[in-house]
C-alpha positions as CSV (number, residue, x, y, z in Angstrom):
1,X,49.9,155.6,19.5
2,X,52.8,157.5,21.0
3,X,54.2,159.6,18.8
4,X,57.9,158.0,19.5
5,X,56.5,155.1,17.8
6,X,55.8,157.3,14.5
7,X,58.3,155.9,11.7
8,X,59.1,159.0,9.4
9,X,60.0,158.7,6.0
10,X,62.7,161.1,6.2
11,X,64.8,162.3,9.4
12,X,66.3,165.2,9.0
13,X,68.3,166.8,11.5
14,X,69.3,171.0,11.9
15,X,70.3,170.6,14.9
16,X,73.2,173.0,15.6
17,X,70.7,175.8,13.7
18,X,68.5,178.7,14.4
19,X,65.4,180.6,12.6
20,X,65.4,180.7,9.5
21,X,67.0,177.6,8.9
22,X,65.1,174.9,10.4
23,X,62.2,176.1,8.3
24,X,64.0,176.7,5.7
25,X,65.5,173.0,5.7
26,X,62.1,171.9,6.4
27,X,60.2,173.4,3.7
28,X,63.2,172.3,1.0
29,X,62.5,168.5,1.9
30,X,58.7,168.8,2.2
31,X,58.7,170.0,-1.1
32,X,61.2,167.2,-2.3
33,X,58.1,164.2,-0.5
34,X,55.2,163.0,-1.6
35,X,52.0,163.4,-0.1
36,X,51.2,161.2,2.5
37,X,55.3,160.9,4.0
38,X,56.5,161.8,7.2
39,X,59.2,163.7,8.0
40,X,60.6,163.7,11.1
41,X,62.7,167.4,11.9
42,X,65.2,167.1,14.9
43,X,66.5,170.7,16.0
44,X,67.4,172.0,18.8
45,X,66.4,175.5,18.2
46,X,63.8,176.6,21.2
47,X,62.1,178.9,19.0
48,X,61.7,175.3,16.7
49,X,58.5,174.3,19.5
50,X,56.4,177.2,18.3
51,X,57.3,177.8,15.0
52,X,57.1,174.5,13.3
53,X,53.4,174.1,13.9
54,X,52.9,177.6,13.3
55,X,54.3,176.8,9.5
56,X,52.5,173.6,9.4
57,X,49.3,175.9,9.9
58,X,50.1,178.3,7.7
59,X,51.2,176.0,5.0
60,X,48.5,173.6,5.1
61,X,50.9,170.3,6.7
62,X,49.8,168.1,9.0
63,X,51.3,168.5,12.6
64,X,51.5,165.1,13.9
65,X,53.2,166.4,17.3
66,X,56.6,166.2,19.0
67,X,59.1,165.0,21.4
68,X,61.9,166.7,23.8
69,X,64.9,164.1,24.1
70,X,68.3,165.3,25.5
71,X,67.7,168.9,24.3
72,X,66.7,167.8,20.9
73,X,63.0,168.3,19.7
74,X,61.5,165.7,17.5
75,X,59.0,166.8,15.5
76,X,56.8,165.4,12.9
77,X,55.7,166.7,10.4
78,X,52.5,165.0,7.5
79,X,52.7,166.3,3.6
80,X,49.2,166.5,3.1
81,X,49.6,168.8,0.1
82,X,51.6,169.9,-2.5
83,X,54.3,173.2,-1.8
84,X,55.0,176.0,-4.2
């Protein structure tokens, strides 16, 4: 499957944002889903391609991969477990 054809259950876009606040955003709505959604982050932060799956790792979330379109990264992100 190409991962254009993943259909999130939430979008959320910080683009116009820099680190912290994509992860920041993106920890506030995974803790908001259930288990088992997708979210799909849009940024267009650089520092966004390594450090979303570097806080999927460290928080135990599926990284399902990601997309570069028209300076915006797509990335997509699987609640596998509950946040604190």
């Amino acid at each position: 499957m190409d991962i254009k054809d993943i259909k999130a259950d939430v979008v959320h876009d910080v683009t116009g944002t820099f680190c912290p606040v994509p992860l920041a955003e993106l920890t506030a709505k995974m803790k908001e889903m259930e288990i088992g959604q997708v979210i799909e982050l849009i940024a267009d932060d650089p520092g966004s391609i390594e450090d979303v799956p570097a806080w999927c790792k460290s928080t135990g979330q599926e990284f399902l991969g990601m997309f570069e379109e028209d300076g915006e990264y797509h990335f997509f992100v699987k609640k596998v477990k509950e946040m604190k």
